[in-house]
C-alpha positions in Angstrom: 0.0 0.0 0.0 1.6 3.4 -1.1 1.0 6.2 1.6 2.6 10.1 1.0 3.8 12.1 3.3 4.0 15.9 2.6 5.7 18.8 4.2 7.1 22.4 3.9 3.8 24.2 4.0 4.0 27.7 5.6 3.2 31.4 5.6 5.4 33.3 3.6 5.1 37.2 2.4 4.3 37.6 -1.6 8.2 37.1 -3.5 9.4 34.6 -1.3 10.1 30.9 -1.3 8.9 27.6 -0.5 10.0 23.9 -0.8 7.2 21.7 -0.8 8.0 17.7 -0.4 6.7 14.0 -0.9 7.6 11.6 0.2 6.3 8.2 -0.9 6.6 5.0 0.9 5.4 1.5 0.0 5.7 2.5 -4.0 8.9 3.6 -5.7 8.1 7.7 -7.4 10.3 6.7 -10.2 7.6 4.2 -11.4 4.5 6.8 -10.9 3.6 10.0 -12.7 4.0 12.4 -9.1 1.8 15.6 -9.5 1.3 18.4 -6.8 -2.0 19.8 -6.9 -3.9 22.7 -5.0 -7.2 23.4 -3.6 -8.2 27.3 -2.8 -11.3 27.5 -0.5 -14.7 26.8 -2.2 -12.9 26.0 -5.4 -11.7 23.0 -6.9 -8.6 20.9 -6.8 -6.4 21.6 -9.5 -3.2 20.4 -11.2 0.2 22.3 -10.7 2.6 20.3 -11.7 3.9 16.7 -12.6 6.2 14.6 -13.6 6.1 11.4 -15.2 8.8 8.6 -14.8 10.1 9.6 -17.9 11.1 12.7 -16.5 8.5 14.8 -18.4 7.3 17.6 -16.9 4.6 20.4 -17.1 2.9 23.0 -15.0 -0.2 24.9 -14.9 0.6 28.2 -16.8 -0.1 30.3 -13.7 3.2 28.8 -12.2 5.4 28.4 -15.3 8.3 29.9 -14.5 8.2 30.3 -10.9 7.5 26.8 -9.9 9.9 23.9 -10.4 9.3 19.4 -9.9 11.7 18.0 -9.4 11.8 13.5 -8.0 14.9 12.5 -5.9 14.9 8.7 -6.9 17.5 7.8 -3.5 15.0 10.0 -1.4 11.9 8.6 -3.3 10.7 11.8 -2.9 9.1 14.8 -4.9 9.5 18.2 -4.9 7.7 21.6 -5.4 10.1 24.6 -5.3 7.8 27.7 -5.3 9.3 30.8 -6.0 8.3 34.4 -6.4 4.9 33.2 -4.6 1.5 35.5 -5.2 -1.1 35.5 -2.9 -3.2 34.1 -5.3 -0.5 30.9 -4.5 -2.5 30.4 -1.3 -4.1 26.9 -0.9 -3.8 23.4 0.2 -1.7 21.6 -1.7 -1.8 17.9 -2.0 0.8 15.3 -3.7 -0.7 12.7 -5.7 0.9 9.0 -6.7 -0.9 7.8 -10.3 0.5 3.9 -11.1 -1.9 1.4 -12.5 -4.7 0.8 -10.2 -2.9 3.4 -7.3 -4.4 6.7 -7.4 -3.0 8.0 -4.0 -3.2 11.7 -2.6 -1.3 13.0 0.1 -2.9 14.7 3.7 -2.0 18.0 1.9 -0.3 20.9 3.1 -1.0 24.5 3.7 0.9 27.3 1.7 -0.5 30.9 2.6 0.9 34.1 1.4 0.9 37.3 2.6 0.8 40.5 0.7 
């Protein structure tokens, strides 16, 4: 059974950084396409970013450019560098594991920031 663990949330002021991480256990990240996702109060939850075990990668456009995925295959874990955040950045964001029949989100974390 895969489980994810996710961490790095935090308030932050508008320009600065965050490292968001995943880490997957019971199920190897360089098998599974790894995507970070958000969810904004009342709205729904949306793609960010993924990666595939190919390496392939793409982002929603609000984040190209600012946000970077990135898989440490030792670590088994993913990444989510957030740069130059918005306030409009401010959600829940969840990791999600997508192998086969495993369709596995994350407890999510929460990234707020400040104007």
């Amino acid at each position: 059974q895969v489980s994810l663990m996710e961490s790095g949330g935090g308030l932050v002021q508008a320009g600065e950084s965050l490292r968001l991480s995943c880490a997957a256990v019971g199920g190897r990240v360089t098998v599974a396409t790894m995507g970070w996702y958000r969810q904004a109060p009342g709205k729904q939850r949306d793609l960010v970013a993924r990666i595939t075990r190919d390496s392939s990668t793409d982002y929603d456009e609000s984040v190209k450019g600012r946000f970077t995925i990135s898989r440490d295959n030792d670590e088994n874990t993913v990444y989510l560098q957030m740069n130059s955040l918005k306030p409009e950045d401010t959600a829940v964001y969840y990791c999600n594991y997508g192998f086969g029949e495993y369709n596995v989100w994350g407890q999510g974390t929460q990234v707020t920031v400040s104007s």
